[in-house]
N, CA, C and O atoms as a Tripos MOL2 file, in Angstrom:
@<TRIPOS>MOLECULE
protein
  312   311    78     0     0
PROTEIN
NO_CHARGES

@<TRIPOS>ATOM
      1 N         145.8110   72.2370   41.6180 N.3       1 UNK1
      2 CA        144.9260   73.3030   41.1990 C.3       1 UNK1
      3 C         144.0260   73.6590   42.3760 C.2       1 UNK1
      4 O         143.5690   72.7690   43.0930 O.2       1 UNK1
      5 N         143.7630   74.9660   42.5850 N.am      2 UNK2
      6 CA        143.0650   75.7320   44.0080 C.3       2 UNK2
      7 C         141.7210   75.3980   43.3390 C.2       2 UNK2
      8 O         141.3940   75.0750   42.1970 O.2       2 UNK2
      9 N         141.0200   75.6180   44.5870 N.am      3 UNK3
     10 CA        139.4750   75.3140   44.3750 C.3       3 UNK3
     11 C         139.0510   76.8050   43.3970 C.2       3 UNK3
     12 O         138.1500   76.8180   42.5590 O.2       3 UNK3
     13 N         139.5060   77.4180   43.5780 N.am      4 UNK4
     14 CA        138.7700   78.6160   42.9400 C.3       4 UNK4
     15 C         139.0320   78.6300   41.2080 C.2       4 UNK4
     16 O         138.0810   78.5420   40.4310 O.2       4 UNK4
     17 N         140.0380   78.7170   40.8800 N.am      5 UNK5
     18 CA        140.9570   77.6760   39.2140 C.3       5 UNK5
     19 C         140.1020   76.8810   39.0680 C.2       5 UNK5
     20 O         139.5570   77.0340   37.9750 O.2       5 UNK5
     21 N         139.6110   75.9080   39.7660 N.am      6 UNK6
     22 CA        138.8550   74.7700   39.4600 C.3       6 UNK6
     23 C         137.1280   75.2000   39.3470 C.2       6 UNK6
     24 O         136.2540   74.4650   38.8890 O.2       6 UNK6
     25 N         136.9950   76.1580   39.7270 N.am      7 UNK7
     26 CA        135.3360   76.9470   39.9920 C.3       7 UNK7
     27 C         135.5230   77.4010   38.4690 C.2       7 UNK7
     28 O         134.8710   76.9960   37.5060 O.2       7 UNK7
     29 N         136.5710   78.3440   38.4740 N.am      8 UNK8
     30 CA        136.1210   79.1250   36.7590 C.3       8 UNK8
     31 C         136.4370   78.1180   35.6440 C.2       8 UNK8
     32 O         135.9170   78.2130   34.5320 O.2       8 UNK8
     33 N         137.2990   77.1570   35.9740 N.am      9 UNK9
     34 CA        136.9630   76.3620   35.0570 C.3       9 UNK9
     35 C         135.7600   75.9630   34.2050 C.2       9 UNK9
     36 O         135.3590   76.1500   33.0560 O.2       9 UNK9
     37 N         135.2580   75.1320   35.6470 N.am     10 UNK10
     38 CA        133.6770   75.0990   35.4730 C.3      10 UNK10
     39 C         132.6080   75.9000   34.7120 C.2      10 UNK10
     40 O         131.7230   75.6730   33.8870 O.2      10 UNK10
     41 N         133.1340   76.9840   35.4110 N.am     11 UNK11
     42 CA        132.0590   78.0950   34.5460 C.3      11 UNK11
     43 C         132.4520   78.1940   33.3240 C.2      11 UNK11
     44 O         131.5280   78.5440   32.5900 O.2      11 UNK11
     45 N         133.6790   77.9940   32.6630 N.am     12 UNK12
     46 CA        133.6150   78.1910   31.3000 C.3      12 UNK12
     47 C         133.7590   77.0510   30.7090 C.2      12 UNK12
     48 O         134.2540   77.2210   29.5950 O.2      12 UNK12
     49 N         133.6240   76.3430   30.8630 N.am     13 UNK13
     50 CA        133.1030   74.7260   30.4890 C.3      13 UNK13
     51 C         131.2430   75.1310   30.3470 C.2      13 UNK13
     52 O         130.8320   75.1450   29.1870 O.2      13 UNK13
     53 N         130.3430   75.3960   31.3050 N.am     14 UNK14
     54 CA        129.2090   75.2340   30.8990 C.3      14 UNK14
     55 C         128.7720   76.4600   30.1980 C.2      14 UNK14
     56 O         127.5490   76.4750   30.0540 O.2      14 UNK14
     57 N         129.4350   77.5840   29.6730 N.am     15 UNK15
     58 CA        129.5330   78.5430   29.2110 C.3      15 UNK15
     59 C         129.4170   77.9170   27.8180 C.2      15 UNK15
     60 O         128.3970   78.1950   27.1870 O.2      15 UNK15
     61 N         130.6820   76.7910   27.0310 N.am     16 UNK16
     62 CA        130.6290   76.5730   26.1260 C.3      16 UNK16
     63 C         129.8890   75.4210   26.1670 C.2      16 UNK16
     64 O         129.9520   74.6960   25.1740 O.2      16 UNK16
     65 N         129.0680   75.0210   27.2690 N.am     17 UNK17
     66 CA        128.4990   73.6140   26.5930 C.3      17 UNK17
     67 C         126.9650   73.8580   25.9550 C.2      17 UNK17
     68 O         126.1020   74.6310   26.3720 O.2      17 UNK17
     69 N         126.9130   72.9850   24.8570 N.am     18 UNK18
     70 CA        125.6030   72.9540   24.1710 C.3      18 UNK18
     71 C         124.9630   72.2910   23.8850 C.2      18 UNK18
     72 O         124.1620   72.5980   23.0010 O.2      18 UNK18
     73 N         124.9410   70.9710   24.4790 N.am     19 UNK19
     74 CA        124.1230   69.6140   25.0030 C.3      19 UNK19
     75 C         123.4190   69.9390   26.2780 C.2      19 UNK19
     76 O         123.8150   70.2380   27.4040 O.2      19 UNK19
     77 N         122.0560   69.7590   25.6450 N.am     20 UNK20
     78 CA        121.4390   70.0690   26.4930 C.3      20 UNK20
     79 C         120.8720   69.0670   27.5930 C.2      20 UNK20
     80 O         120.3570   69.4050   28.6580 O.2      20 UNK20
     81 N         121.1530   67.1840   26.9190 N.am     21 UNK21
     82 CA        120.7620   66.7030   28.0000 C.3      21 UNK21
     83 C         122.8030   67.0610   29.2970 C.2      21 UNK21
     84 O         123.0660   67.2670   30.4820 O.2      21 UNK21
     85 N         123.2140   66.9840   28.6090 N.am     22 UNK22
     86 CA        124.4770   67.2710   29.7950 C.3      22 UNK22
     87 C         124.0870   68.3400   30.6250 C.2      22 UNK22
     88 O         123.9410   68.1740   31.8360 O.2      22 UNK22
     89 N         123.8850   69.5460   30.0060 N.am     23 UNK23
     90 CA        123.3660   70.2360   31.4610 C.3      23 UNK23
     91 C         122.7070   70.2040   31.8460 C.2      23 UNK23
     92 O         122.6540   71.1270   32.6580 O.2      23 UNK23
     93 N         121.4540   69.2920   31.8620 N.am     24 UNK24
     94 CA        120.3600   68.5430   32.4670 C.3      24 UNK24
     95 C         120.6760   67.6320   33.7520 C.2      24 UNK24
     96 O         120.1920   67.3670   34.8520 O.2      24 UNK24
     97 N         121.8750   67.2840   32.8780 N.am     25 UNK25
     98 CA        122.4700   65.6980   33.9890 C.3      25 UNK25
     99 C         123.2260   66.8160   35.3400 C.2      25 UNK25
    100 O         123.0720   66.5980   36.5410 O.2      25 UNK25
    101 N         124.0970   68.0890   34.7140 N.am     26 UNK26
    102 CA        124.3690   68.4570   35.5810 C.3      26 UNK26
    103 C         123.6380   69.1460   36.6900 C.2      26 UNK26
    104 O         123.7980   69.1550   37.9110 O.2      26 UNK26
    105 N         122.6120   69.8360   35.7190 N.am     27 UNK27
    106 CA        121.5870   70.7880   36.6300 C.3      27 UNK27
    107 C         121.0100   69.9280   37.9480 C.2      27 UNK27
    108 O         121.1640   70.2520   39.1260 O.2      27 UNK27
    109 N         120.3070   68.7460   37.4450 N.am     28 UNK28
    110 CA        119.6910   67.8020   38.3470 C.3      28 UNK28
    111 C         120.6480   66.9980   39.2000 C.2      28 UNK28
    112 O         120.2320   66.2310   40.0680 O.2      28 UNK28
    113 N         122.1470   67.2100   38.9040 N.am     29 UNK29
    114 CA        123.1360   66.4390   40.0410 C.3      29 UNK29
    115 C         123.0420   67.9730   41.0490 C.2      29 UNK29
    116 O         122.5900   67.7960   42.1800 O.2      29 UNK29
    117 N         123.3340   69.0220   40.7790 N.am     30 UNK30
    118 CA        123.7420   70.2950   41.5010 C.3      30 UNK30
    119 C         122.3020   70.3110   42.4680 C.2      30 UNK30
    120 O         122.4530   70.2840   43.6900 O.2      30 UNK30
    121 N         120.6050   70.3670   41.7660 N.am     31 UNK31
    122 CA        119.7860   70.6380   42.3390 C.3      31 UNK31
    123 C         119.6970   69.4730   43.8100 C.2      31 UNK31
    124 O         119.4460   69.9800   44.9030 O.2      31 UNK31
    125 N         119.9040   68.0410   43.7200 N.am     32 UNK32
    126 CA        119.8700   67.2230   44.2540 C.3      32 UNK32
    127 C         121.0110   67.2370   45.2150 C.2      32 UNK32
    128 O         120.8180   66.7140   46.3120 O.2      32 UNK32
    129 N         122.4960   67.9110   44.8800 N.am     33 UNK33
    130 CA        123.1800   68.2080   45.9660 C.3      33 UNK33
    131 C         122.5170   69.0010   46.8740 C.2      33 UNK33
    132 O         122.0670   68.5330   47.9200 O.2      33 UNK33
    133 N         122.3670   70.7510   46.4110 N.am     34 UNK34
    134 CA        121.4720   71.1660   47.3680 C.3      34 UNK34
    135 C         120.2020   70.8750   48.1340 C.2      34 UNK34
    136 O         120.1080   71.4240   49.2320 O.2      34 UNK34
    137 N         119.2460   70.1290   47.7480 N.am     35 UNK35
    138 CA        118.2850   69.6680   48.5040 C.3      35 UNK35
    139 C         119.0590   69.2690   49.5150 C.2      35 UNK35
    140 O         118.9620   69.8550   50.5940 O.2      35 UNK35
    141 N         120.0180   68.1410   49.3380 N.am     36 UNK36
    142 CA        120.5800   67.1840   51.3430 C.3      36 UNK36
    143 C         121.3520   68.3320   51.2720 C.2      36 UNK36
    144 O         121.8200   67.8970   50.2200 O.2      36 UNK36
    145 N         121.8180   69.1960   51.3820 N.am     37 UNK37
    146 CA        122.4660   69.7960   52.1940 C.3      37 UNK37
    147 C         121.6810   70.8630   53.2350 C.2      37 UNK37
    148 O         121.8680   71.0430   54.4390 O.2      37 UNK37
    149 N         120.5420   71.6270   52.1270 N.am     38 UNK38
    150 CA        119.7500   72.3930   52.9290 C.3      38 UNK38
    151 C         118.8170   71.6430   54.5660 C.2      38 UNK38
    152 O         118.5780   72.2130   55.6300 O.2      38 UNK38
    153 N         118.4990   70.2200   54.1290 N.am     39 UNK39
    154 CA        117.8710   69.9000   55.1260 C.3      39 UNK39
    155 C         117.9130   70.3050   56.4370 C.2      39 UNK39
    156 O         118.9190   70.1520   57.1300 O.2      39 UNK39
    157 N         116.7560   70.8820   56.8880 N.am     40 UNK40
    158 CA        117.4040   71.5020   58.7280 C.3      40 UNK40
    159 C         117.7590   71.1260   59.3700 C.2      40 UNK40
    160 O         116.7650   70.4480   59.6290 O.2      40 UNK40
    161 N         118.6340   70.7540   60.2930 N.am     41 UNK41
    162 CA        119.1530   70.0780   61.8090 C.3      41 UNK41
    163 C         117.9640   70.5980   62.6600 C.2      41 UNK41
    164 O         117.3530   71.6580   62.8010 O.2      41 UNK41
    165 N         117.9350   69.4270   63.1230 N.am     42 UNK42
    166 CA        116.3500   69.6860   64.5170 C.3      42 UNK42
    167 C         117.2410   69.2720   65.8860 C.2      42 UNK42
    168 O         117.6560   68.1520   66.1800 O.2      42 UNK42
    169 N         117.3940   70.4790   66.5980 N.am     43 UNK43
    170 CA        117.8560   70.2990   67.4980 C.3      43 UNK43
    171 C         117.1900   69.5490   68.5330 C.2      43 UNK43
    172 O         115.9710   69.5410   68.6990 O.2      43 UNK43
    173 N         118.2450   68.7640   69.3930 N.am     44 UNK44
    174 CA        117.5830   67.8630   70.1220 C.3      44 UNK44
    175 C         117.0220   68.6830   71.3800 C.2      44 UNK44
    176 O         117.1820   69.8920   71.5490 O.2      44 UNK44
    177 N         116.2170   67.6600   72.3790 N.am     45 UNK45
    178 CA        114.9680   68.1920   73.5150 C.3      45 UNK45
    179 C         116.1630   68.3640   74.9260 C.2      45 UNK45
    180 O         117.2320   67.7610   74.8320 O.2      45 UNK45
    181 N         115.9310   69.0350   75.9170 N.am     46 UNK46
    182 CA        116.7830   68.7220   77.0240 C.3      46 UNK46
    183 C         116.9890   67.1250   76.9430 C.2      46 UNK46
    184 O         118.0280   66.5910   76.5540 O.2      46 UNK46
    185 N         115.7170   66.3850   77.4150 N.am     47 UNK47
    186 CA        115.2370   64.9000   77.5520 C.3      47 UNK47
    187 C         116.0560   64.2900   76.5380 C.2      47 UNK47
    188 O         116.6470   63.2540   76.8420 O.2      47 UNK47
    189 N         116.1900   64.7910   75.3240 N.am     48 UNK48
    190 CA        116.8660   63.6480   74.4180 C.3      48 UNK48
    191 C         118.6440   63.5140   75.0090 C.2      48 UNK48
    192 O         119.2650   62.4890   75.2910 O.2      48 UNK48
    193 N         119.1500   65.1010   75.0490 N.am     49 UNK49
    194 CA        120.3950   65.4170   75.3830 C.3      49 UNK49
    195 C         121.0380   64.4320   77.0160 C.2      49 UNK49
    196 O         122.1420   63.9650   77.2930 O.2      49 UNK49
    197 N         119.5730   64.4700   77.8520 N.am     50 UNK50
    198 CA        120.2240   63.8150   78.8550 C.3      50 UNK50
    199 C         120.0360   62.4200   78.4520 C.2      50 UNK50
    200 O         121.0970   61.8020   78.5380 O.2      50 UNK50
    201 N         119.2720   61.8680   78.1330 N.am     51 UNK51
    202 CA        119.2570   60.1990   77.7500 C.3      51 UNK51
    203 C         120.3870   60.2100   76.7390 C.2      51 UNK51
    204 O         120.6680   59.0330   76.5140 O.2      51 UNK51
    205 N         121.1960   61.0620   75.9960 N.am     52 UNK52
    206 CA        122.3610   60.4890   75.4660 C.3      52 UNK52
    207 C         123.5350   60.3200   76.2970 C.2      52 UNK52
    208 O         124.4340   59.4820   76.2330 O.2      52 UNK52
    209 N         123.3100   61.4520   77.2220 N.am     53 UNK53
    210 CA        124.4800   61.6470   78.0270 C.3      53 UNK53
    211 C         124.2670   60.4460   79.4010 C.2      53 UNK53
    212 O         125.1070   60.3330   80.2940 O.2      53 UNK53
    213 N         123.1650   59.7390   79.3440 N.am     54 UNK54
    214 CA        123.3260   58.3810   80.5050 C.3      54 UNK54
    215 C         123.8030   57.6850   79.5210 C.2      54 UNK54
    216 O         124.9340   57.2000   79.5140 O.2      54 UNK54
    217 N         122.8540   57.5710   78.4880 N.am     55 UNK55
    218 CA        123.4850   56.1910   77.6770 C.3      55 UNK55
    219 C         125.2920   56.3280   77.2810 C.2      55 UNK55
    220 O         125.9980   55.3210   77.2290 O.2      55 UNK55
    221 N         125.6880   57.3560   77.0970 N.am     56 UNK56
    222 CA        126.9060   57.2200   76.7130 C.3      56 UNK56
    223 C         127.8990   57.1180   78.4030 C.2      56 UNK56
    224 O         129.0560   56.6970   78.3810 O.2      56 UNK56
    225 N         127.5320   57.3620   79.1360 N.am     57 UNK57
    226 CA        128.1800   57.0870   80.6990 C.3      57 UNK57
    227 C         128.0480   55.9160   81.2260 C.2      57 UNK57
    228 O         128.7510   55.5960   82.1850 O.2      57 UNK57
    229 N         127.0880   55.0380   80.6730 N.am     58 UNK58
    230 CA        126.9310   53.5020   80.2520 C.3      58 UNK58
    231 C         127.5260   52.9780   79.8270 C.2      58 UNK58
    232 O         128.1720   52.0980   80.3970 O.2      58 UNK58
    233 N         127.6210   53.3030   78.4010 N.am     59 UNK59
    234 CA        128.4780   52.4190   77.5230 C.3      59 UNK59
    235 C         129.8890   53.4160   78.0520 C.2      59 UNK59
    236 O         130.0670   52.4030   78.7270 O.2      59 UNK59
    237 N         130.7180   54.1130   78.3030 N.am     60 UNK60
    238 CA        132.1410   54.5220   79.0250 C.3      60 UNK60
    239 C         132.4850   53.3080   79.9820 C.2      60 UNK60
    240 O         133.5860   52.7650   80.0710 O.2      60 UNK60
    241 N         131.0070   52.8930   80.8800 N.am     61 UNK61
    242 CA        131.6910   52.2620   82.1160 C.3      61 UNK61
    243 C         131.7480   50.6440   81.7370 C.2      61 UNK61
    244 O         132.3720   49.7670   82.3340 O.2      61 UNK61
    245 N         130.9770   50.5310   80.6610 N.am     62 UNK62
    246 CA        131.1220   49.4330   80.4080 C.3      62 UNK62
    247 C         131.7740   48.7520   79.6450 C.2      62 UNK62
    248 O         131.5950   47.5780   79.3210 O.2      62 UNK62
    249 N         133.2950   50.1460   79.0340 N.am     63 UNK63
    250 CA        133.9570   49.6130   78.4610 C.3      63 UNK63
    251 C         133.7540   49.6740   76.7500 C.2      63 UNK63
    252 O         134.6470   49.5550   75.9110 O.2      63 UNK63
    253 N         132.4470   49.8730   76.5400 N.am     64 UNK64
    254 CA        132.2810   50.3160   75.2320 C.3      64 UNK64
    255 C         132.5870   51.3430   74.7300 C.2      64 UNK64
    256 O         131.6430   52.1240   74.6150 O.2      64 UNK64
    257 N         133.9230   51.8320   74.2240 N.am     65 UNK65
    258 CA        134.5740   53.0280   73.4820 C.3      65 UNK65
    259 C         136.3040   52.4920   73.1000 C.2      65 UNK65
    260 O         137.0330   51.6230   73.5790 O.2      65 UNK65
    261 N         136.4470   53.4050   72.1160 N.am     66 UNK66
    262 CA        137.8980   53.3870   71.4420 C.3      66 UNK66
    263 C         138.4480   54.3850   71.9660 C.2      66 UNK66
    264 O         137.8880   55.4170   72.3350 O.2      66 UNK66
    265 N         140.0090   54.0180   72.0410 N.am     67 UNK67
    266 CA        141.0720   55.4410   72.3790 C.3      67 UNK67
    267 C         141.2280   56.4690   71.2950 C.2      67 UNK67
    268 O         140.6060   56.3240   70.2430 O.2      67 UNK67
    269 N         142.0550   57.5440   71.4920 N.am     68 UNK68
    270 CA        142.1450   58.0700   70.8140 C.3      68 UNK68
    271 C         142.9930   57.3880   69.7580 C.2      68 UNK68
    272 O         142.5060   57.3760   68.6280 O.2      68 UNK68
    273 N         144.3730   56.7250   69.9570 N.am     69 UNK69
    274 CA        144.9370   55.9460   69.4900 C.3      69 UNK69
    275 C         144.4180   54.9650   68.4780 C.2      69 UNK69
    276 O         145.0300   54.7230   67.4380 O.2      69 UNK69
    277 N         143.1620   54.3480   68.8360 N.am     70 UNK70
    278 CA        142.6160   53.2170   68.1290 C.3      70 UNK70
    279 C         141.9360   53.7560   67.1670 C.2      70 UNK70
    280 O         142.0870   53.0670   66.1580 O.2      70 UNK70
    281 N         141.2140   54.7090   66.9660 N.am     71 UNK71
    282 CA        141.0800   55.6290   65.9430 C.3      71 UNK71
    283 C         141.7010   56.3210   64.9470 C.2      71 UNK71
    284 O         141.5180   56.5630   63.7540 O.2      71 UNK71
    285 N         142.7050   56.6300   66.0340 N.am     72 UNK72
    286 CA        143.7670   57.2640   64.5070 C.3      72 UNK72
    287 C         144.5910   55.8720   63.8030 C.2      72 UNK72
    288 O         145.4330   56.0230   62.9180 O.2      72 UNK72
    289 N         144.2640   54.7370   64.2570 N.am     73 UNK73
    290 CA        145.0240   53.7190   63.4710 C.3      73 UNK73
    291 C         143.6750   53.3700   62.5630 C.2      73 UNK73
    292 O         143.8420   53.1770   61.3580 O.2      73 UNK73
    293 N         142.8000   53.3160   62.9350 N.am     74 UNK74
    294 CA        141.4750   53.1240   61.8020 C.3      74 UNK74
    295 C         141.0650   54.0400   60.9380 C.2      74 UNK74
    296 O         140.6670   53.7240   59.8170 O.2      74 UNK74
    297 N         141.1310   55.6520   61.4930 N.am     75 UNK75
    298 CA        141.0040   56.3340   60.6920 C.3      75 UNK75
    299 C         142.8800   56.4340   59.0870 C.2      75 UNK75
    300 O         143.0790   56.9530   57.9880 O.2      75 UNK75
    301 N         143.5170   55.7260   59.9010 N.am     76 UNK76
    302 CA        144.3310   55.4820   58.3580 C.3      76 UNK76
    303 C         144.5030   54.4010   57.4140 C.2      76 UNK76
    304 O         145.3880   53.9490   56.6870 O.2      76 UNK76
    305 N         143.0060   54.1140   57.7920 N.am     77 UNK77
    306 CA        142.5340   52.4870   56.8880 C.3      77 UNK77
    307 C         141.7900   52.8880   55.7290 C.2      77 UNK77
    308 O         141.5510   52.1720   54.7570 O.2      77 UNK77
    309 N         141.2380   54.7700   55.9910 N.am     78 UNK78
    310 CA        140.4290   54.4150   55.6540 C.3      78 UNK78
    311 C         140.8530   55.6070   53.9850 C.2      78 UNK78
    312 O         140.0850   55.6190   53.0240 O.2      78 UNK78
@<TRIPOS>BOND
     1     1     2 1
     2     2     3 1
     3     3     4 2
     4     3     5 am
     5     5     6 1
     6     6     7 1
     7     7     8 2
     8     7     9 am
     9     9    10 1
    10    10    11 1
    11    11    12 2
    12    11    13 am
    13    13    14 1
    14    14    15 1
    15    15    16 2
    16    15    17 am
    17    17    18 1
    18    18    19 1
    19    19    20 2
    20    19    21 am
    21    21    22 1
    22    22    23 1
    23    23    24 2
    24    23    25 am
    25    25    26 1
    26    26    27 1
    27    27    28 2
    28    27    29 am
    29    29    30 1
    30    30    31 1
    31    31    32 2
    32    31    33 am
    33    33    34 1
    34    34    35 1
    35    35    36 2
    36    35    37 am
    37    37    38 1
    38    38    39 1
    39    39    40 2
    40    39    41 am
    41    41    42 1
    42    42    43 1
    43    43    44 2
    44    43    45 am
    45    45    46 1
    46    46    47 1
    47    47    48 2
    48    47    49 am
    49    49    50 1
    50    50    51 1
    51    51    52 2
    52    51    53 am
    53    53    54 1
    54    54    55 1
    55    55    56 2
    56    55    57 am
    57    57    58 1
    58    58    59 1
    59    59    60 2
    60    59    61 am
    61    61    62 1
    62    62    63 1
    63    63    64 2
    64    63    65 am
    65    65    66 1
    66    66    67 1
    67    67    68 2
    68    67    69 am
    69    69    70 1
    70    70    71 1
    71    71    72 2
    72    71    73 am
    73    73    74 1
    74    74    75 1
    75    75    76 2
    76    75    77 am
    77    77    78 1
    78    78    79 1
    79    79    80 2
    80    79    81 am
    81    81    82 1
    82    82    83 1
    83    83    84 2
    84    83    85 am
    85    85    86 1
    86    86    87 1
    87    87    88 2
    88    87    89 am
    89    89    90 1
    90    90    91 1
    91    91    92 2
    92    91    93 am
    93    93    94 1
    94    94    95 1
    95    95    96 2
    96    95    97 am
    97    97    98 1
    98    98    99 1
    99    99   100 2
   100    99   101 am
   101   101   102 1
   102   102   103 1
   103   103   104 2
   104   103   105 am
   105   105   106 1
   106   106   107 1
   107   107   108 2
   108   107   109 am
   109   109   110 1
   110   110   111 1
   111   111   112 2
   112   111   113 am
   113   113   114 1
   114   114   115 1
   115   115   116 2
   116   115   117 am
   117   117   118 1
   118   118   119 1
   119   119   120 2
   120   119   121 am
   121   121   122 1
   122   122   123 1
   123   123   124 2
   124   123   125 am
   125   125   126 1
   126   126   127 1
   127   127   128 2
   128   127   129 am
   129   129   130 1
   130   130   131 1
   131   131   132 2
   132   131   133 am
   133   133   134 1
   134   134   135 1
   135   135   136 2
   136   135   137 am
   137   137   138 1
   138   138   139 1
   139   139   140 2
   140   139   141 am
   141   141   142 1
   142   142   143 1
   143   143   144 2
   144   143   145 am
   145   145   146 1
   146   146   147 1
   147   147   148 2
   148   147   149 am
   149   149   150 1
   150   150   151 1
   151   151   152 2
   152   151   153 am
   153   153   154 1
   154   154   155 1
   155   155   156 2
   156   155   157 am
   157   157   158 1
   158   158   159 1
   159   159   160 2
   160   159   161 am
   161   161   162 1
   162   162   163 1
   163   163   164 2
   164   163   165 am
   165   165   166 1
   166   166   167 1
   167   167   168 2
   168   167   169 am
   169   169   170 1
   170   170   171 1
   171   171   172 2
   172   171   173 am
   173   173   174 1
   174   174   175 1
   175   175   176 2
   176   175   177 am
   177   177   178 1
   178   178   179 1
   179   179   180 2
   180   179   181 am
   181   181   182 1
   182   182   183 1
   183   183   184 2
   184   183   185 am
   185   185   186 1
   186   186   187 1
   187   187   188 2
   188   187   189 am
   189   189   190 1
   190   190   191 1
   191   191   192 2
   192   191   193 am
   193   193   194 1
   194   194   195 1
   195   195   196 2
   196   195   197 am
   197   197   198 1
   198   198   199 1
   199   199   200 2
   200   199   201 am
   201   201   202 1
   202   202   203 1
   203   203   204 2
   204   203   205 am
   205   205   206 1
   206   206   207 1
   207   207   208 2
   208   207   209 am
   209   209   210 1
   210   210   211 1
   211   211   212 2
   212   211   213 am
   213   213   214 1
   214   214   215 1
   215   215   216 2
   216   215   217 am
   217   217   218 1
   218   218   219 1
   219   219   220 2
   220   219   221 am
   221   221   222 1
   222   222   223 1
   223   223   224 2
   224   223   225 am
   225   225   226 1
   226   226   227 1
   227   227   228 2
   228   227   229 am
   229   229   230 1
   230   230   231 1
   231   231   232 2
   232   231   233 am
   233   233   234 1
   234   234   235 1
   235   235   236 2
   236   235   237 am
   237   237   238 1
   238   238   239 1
   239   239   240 2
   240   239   241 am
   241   241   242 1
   242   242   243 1
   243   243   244 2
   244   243   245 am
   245   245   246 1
   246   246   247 1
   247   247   248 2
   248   247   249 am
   249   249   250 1
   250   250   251 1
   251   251   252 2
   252   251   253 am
   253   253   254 1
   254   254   255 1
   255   255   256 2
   256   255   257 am
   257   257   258 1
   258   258   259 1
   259   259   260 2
   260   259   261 am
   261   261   262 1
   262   262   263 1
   263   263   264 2
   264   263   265 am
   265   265   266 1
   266   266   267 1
   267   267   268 2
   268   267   269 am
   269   269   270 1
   270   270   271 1
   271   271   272 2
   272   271   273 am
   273   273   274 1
   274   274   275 1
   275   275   276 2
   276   275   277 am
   277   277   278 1
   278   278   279 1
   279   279   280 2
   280   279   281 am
   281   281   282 1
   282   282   283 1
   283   283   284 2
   284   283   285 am
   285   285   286 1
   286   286   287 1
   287   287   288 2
   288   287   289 am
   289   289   290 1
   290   290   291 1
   291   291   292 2
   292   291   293 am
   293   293   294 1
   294   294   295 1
   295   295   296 2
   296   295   297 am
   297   297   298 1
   298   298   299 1
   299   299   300 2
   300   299   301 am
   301   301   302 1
   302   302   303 1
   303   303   304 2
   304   303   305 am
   305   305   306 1
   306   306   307 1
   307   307   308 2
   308   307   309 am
   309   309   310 1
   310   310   311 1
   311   311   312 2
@<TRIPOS>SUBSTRUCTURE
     1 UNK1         2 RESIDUE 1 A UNK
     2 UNK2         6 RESIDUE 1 A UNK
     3 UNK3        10 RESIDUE 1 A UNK
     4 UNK4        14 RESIDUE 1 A UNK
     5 UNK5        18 RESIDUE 1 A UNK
     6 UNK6        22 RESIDUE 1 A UNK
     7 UNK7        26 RESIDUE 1 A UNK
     8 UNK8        30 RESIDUE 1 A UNK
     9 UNK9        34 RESIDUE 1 A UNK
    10 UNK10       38 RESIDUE 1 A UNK
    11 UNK11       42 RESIDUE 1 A UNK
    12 UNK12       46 RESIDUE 1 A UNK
    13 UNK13       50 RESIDUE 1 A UNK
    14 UNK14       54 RESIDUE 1 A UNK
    15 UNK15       58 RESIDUE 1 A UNK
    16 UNK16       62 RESIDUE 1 A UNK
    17 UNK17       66 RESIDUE 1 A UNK
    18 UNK18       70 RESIDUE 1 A UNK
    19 UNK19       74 RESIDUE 1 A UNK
    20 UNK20       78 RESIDUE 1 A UNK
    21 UNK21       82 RESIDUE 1 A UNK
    22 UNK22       86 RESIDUE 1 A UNK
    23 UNK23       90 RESIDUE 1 A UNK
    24 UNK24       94 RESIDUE 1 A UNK
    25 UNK25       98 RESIDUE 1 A UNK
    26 UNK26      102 RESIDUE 1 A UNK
    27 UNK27      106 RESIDUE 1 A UNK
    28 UNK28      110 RESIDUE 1 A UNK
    29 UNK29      114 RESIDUE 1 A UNK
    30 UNK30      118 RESIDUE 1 A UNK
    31 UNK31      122 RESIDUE 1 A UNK
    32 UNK32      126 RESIDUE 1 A UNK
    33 UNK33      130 RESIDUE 1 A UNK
    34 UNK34      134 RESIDUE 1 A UNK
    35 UNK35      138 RESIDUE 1 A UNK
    36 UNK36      142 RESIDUE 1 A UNK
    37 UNK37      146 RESIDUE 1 A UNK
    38 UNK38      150 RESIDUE 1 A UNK
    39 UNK39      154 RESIDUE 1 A UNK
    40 UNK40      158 RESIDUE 1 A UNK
    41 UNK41      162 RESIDUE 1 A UNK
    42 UNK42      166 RESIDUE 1 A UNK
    43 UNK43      170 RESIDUE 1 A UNK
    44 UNK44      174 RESIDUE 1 A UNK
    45 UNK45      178 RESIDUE 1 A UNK
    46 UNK46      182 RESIDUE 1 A UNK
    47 UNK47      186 RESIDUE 1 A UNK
    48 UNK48      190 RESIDUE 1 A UNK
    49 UNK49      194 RESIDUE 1 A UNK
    50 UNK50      198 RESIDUE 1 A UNK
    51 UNK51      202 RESIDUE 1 A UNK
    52 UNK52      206 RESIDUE 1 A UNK
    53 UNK53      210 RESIDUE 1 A UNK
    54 UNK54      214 RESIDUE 1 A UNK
    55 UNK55      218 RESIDUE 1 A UNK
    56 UNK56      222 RESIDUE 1 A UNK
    57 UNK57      226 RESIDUE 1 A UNK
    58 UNK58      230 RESIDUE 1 A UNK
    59 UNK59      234 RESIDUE 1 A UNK
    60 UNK60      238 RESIDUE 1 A UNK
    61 UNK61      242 RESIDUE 1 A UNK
    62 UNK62      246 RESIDUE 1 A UNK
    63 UNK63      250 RESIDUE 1 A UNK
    64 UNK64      254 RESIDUE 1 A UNK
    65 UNK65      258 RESIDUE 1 A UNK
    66 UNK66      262 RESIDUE 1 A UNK
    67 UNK67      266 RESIDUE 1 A UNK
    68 UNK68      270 RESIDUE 1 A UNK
    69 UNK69      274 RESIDUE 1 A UNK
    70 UNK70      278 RESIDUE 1 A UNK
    71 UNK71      282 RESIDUE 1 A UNK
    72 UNK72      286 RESIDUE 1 A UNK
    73 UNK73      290 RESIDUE 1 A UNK
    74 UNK74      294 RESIDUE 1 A UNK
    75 UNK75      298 RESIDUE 1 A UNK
    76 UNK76      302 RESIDUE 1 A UNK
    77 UNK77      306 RESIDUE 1 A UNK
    78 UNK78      310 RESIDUE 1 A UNK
């Protein structure tokens, strides 16, 4: 089933629903999704951008990182 089939579903599911703590439970799951999603991204400072970019040329030389390889075998663990 496409996401969109699955949207009007929805809508006519709470169309007929008439429990009101259920659309309570839902209202306050939906409101609480949107809150973390809206949160702003704070872009980082020059200063922060270059102290990531030593620290990560650090940890490269020192051997601290995965291949691409070693990832795609972990990422199918998961």
């Amino acid at each position: 089933m496409d996401l969109q089939t699955r949207k009007l579903n929805l809508i006519e599911y709470l169309i007929r629903l008439q429990d009101e703590n259920i659309f309570k439970i839902i209202e306050d799951t939906i409101n609480k999704s949107v809150s973390n999603t809206d949160q702003a991204l704070k872009p980082f400072t020059q200063d922060e951008l270059i102290e990531r970019a030593i620290k990560s040329n650090a940890d490269y030389l020192a051997g601290n990182f995965k291949t691409q390889e070693q990832l795609e075998i972990e990422a199918k663990k998961w």
